[in-house]
MIBATI-224096 format. One line per 10 residues: their letters; for each residue x negated, y, z negated of C-alpha. Coordinates in steps of 0.5 Angstrom, whole numbers, always signed. Last residue first. Layout:
# residues N
a) X Y Z | ...
***
This chain:
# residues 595
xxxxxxxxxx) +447 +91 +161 | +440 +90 +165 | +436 +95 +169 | +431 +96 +163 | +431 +90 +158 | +435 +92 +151 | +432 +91 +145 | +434 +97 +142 | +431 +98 +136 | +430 +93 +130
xxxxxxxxxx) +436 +90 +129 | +437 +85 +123 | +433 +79 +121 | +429 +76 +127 | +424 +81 +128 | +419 +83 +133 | +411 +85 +132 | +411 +92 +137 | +407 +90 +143 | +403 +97 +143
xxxxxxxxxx) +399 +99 +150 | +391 +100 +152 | +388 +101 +159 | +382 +98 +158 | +376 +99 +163 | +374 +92 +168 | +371 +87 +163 | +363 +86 +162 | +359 +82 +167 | +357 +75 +164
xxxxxxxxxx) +351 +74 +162 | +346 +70 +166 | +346 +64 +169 | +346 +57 +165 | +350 +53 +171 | +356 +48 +168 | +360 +45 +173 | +357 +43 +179 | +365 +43 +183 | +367 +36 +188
xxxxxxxxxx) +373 +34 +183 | +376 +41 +182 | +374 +42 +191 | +378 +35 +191 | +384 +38 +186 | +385 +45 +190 | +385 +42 +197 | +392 +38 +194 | +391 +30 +193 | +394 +25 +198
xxxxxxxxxx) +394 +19 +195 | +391 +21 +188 | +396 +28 +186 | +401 +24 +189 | +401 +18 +184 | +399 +11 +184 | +401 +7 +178 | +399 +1 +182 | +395 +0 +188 | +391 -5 +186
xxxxxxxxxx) +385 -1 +186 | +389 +4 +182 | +391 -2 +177 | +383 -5 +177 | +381 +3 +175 | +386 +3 +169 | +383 -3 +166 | +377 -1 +167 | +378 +6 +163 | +382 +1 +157
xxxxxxxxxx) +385 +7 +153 | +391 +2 +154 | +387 -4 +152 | +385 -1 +145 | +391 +2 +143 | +396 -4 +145 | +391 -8 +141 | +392 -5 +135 | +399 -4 +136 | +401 -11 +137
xxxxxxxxxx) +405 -12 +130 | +409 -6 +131 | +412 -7 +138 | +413 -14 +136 | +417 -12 +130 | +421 -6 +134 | +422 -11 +141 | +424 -17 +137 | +429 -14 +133 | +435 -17 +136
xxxxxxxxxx) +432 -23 +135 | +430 -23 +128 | +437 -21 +127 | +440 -28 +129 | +435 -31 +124 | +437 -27 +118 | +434 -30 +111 | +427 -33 +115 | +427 -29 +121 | +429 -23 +117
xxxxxxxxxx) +423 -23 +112 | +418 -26 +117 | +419 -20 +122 | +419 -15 +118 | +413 -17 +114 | +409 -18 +121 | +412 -11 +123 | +410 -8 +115 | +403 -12 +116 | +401 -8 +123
xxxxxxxxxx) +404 +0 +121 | +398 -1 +116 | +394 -5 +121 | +395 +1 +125 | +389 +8 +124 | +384 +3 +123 | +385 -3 +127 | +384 +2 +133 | +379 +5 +130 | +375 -1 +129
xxxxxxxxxx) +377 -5 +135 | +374 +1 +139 | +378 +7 +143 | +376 +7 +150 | +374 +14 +153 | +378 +19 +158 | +376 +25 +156 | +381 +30 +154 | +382 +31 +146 | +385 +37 +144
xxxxxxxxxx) +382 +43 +141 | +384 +44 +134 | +390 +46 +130 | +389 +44 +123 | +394 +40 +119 | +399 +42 +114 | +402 +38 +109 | +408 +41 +105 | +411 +35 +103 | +417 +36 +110
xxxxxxxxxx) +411 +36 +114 | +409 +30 +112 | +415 +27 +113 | +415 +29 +120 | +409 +27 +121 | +410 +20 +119 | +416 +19 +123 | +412 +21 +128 | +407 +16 +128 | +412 +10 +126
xxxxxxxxxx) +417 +12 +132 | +410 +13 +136 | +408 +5 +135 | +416 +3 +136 | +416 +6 +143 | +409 +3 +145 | +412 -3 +149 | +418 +0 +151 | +413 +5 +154 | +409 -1 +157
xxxxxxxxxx) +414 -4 +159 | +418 +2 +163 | +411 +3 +166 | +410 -4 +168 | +417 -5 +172 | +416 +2 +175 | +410 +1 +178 | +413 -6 +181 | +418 -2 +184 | +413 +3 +187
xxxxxxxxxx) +408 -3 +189 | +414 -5 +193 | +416 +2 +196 | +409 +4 +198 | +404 +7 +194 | +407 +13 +191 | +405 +18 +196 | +407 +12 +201 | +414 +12 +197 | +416 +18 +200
xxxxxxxxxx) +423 +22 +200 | +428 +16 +200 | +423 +11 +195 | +421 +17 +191 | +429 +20 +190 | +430 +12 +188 | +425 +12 +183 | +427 +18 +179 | +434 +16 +179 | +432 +8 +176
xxxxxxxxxx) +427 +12 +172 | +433 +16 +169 | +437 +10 +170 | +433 +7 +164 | +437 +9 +157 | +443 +11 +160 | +443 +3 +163 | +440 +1 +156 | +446 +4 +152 | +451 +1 +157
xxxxxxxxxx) +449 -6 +156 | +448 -6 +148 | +455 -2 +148 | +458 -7 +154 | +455 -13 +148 | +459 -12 +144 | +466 -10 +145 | +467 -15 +149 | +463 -20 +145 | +469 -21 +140
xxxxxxxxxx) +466 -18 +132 | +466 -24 +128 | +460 -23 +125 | +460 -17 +126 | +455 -14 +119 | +449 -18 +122 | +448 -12 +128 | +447 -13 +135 | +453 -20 +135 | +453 -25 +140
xxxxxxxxxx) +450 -31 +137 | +455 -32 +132 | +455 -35 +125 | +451 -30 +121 | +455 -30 +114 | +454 -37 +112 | +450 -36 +108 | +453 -29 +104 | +450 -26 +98 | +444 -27 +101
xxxxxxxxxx) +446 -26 +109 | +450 -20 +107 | +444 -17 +103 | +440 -19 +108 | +443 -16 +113 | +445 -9 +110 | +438 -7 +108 | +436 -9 +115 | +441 -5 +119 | +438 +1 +113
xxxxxxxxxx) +431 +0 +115 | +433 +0 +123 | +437 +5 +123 | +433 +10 +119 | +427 +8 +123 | +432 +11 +129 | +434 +18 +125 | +425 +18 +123 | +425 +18 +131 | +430 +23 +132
xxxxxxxxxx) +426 +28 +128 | +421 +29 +134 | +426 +31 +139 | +430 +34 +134 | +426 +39 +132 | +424 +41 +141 | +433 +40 +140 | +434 +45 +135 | +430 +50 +138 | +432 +49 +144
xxxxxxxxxx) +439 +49 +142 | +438 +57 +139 | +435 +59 +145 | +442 +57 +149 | +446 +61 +145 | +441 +66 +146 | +438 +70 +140 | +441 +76 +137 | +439 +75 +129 | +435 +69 +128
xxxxxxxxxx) +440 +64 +125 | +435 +58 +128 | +428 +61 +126 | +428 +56 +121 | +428 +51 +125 | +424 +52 +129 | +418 +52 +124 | +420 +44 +125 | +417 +45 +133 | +411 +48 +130
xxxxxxxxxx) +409 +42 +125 | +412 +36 +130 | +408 +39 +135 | +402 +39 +131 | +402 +32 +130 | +404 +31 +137 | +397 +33 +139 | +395 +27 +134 | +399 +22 +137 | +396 +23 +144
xxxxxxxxxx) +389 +23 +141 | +391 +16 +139 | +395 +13 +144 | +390 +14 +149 | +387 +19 +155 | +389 +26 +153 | +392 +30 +158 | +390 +34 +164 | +395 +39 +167 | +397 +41 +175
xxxxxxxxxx) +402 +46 +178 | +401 +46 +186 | +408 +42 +186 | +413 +47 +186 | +421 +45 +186 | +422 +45 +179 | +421 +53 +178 | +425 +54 +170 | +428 +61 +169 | +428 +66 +163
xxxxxxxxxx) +431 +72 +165 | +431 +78 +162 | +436 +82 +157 | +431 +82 +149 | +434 +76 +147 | +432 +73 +152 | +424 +75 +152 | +425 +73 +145 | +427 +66 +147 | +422 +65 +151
xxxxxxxxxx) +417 +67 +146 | +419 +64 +141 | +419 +56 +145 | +412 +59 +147 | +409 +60 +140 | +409 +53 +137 | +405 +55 +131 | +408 +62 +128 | +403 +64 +125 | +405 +64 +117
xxxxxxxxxx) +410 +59 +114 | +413 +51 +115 | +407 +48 +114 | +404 +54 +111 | +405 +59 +106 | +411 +63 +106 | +415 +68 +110 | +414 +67 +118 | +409 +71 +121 | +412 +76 +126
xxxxxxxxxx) +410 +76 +134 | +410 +82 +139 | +414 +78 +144 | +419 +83 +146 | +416 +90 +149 | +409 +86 +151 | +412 +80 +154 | +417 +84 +159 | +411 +89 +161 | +407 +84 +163
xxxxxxxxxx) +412 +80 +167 | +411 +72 +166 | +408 +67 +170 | +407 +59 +167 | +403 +55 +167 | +402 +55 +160 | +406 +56 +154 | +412 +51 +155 | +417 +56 +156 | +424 +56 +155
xxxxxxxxxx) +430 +57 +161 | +435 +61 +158 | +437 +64 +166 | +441 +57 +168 | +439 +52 +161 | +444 +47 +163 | +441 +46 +171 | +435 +49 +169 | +435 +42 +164 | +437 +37 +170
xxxxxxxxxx) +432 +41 +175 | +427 +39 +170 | +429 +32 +170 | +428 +31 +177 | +421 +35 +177 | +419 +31 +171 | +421 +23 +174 | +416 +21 +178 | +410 +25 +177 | +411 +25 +170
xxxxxxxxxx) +412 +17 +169 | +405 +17 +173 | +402 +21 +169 | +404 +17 +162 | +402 +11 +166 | +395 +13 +168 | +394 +16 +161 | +396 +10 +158 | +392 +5 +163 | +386 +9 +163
xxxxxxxxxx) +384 +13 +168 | +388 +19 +169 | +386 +26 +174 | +392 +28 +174 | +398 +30 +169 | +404 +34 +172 | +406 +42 +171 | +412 +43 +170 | +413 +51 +172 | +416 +56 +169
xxxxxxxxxx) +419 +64 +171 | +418 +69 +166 | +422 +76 +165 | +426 +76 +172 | +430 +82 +172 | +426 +85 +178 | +428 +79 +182 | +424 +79 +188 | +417 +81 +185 | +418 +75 +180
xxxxxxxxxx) +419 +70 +185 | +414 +72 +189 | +409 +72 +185 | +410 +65 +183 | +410 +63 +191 | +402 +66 +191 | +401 +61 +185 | +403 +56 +187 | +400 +58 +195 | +394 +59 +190
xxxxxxxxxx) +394 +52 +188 | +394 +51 +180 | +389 +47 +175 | +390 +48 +167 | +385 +44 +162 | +384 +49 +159 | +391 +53 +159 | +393 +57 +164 | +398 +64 +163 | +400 +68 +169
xxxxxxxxxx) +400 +75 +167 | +404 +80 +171 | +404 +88 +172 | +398 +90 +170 | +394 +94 +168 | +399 +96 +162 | +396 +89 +159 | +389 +91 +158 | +388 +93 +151 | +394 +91 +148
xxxxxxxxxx) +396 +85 +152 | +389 +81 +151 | +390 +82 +144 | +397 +79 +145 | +394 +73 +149 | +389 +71 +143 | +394 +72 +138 | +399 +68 +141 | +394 +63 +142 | +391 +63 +135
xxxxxxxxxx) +394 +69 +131 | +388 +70 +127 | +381 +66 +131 | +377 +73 +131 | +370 +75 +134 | +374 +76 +141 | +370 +74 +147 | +373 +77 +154 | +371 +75 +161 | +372 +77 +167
xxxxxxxxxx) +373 +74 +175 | +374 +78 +180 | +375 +73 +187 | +371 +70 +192 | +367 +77 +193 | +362 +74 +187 | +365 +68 +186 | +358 +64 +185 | +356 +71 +181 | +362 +69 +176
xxxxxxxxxx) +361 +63 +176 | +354 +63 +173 | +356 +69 +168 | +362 +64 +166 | +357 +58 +164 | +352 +62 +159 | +356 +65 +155 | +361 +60 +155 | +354 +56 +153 | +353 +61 +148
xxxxxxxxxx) +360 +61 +144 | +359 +54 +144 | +354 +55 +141 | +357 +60 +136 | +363 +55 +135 | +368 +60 +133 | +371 +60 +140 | +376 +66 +141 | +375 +67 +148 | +379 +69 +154
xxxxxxxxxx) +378 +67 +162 | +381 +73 +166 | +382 +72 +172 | +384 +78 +177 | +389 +78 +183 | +392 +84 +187 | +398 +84 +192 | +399 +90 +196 | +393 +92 +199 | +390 +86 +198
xxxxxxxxxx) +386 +81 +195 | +385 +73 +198 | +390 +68 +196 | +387 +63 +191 | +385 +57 +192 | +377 +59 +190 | +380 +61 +183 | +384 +55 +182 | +377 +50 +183 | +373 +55 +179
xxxxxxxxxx) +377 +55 +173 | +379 +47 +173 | +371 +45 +174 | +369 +51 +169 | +374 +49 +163 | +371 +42 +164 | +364 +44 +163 | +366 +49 +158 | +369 +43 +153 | +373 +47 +149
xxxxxxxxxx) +372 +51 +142 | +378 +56 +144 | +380 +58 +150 | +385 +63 +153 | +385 +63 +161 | +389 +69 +164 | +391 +70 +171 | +392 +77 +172 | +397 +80 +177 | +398 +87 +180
xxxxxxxxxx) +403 +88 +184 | +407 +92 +190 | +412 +90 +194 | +414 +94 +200 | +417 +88 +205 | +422 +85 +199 | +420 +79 +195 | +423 +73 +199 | +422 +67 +194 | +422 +61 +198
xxxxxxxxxx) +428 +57 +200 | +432 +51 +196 | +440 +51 +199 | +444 +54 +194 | +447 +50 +187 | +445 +58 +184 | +441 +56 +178 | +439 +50 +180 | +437 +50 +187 | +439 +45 +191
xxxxxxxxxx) +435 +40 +195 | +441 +35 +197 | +437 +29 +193 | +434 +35 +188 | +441 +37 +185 | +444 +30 +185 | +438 +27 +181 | +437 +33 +177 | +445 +33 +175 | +444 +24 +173
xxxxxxxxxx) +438 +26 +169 | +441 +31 +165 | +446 +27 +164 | +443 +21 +161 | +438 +25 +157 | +445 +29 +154 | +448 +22 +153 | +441 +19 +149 | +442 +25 +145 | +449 +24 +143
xxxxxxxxxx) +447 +16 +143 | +441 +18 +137 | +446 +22 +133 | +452 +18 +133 | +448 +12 +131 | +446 +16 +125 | +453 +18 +123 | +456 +10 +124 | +448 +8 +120 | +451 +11 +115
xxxxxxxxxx) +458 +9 +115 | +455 +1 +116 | +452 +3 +110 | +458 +5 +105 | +461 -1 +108 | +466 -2 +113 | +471 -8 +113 | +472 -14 +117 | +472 -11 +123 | +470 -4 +122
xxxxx) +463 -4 +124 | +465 -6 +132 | +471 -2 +131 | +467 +4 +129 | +461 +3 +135
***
């Protein structure tokens, strides 16, 4: 890229856009990387951590434990939290002597009608699971704290009855052999603190939703063994579907808040990457389990509601960032919290690129006509630059940039393409996929440019429950929240094909992007398109062509009953979590059994 911007001289913006560009191909390698790791590992069946053959946990023949599965929820739709619920409970291993399971469901709803229908819909499941499974309920007045504040509650006044929590969200959905394997692990390894799952999206319908949750279930468990292969015995924690050791999570994940006022200050908003690295920080491991596939999530069903899930990402990610000195952490928490920041902050890097590459252009081609005399070039300012130095850089970024689908592609078509509809249905799946997210690349780089600066200007946002249903966005709305991002791509589209035709090109994949946003938003949330695709058999994943015992009955459970009041929860057996800090040492922060 340096002698590709040096010939002929290098400008202070061509310098700019050298330091920006090394930033976006340093995180392009490490993906790169990461996904070629997670293929070898999973093509030869290897855990990540140890490279040993993959087996099951062996937990020894005496253990004991007791585990509760905790569902925090907040204003949430009961109907589809009950359907979940009640599909996992039914699932799960029976009760033993030696292993015991209790579920907790854990309200902090602050809608009193809701509050009532919760009231109303857990007292009726409860009785349908009577003899099945215990289930519980616990309805705080209080939303402080938010999640962590909900499950740091529940660990204060029931935490010591129990010897592992199993996290679920509200839209969660586990097998009980998942669960049951998850077990195992912690109890055969005593130092093991948490133990995530990657749980992937079903239940889709639209063609954004049906994409976003085939692209999961090809490529994730192949990226995730790459990242557990970096991240060894550092893992971080997604904040759901996910197991943690009671007393580890009580002793180091009592959470500050952060000085300041918010968006950058008080709760900590994006709790589970603080958690990992303080249950790290404090001698346990954090491991990553990429070979289960019982671990299911829902998600939204269109770009909007997607990109507002990703507006408080943004918001708890950048908090990261100040916790980055934060006294003791790993290394390797440290670059979680660099890299969650990033991963947003990278599309603000790659708009930068764009902005200023434009601005060097039609400089060039206003102070210089003739400037542009070669078809070959990638960026106005190598007009002389020989194609063997351009054209291998534009050739390589896109092969790092699509070999983890390619990857992620040939384990399926070795390992089971009929899961996936068959090789040919799979191919031509890939295509459409990696289209329709080159397609809407340029409308998320806006989106989360734009959160990332708001952030920055001090504006917050409110973290309400998220959007699942599946439903087709209007024109209206479309057109509403895109025909600003709709006019700069026409505009830069005209501008740069009017001074510099030959950087009109090479931006066409950004300008149209821009210009079809609207319509990409109202056709992708299309829930009849994303019908005729299955009818087709594309996109088709897992989860639809042999579906797990626990996602038919989820799809055959009633839903919401009104029944009586929920029973009361079991006796209290009250704890400390001790609020934790990231300034200088605060006690012994050393796990039992660990140096």
């Amino acid at each position: 890229m340096f002698q590709i911007l040096y010939v002929g001289g290098i400008t202070p913006l061509e310098l700019v856009i050298l330091g920006l560009f090394a930033l976006t191909f340093s995180w392009i390698i490490i993906a790169f990387w990461s996904a070629v790791i997670g293929f070898v590992l999973t093509l030869c069946r290897r855990d990540p951590v140890t490279l040993a053959r993959l087996q099951p946990a062996k937990p020894p023949s005496d253990a004991q434990s007791r585990t509760a599965l905790v569902m925090p929820i907040h204003n949430e739709n009961i109907d589809g939290v009950i359907t979940g619920l009640e599909a996992t409970c039914r699932d799960l291993p029976a009760d033993t002597p030696q292993r015991q399971l209790e579920v907790f469901v854990l309200s902090d709803s602050t809608d009193d009608a809701i509050v009532e229908q919760e009231h109303l819909a857990i007292g009726a499941l409860q009785r349908r699971l009577d003899g099945v499974c215990q289930l519980h309920y616990r309805h705080r007045d209080s939303n402080s704290g938010r999640k962590a504040g909900n499950l740091g509650e529940f660990c204060r006044r029931w935490g010591k009855r129990y010897d592992f929590m199993l996290v679920l969200d509200a839209d969660s959905v586990m097998s009980g052999s998942t669960v049951s394997a998850l077990i195992d692990a912690m109890e055969a390894n005593p130092r093991l603190g948490l133990l995530q799952t990657v749980p992937i999206p079903v239940h889709q319908q639209s063609l954004f939703g049906r994409a976003n949750q085939f692209a999961a279930s090809l490529y994730s468990p192949m990226l995730a063994a790459g990242l557990s292969f970096w991240h060894a015995d550092a893992a971080n924690y997604f904040g759901h579907n996910a197991i943690m050791r009671t007393e580890a999570f009580m002793a180091h994940c009592g959470l500050p808040q952060l000085p300041g006022s918010p968006p950058l200050g008080g709760d900590i908003l994006s709790h589970d990457f603080v958690e990992a690295a303080l249950m790290r920080r404090g001698g346990w491991q954090v491991q990553m389990q990429t070979d289960l596939d019982g671990s299911f999530e829902e998600m939204p069903s269109h770009i909007l509601d997607y990109a507002k899930r990703d507006r408080r990402w943004v918001q708890g990610n950048l908090q990261h960032l100040r916790l980055l000195g934060g006294h003791g952490l790993h290394p390797l928490s440290r670059l979680h919290f660099l890299f969650g920041a990033f991963a947003y902050i990278s599309s603000l890097v790659w708009l930068s690129i764009l902005v200023i590459s434009t601005a060097d252009a039609l400089i060039r081609a206003i102070a210089e006509p003739n400037f542009f005399t070669s078809n070959a070039q990638l960026f106005p300012d190598w007009p002389i630059a020989p194609p063997p130095l351009i054209m291998p850089l534009l050739g390589g970024t896109l092969a790092m940039l699509l070999m983890p689908k390619v990857l992620g592609m040939c384990i399926a078509m070795i390992r089971r393409p009929r899961a996936f509809g068959g090789r040919g249905r799979l191919a031509i799946s890939v295509l459409l996929e990696s289209l329709f997210a080159m397609l809407i690349a340029p409308l998320m780089m806006v989106f989360h440019s734009l959160f990332v600066i708001n952030v920055l200007s001090g504006r917050t946002v409110a973290w309400d429950p998220q959007s699942r249903e599946g439903r087709a966005v209007a024109w209206r709305e479309a057109w509403r929240h895109t025909w600003q991002a709709s006019l700069v791509g026409l505009a830069w589209a005209g501008v740069t094909w009017w001074y510099t035709p030959v950087f009109f090109w090479w931006l066409t994949p950004v300008w149209l992007g821009l210009m079809l946003a609207a319509p990409l938003i109202r056709f992708s949330s299309s829930l009849k398109f994303g019908r005729r695709l299955r009818r087709a058999g594309l996109l088709l994943v897992p989860s639809e062509t042999s579906p797990p015992e626990v996602l038919r009955a989820q799809l055959a459970c009633e839903g919401v009953a009104d029944g009586e009041r929920p029973w009361p929860p079991p006796q209290e057996q009250p704890g400390e979590m001790p609020e934790q800090n990231f300034g200088a040492p605060r006690g012994d922060t050393t796990a039992r059994g660990m140096s």
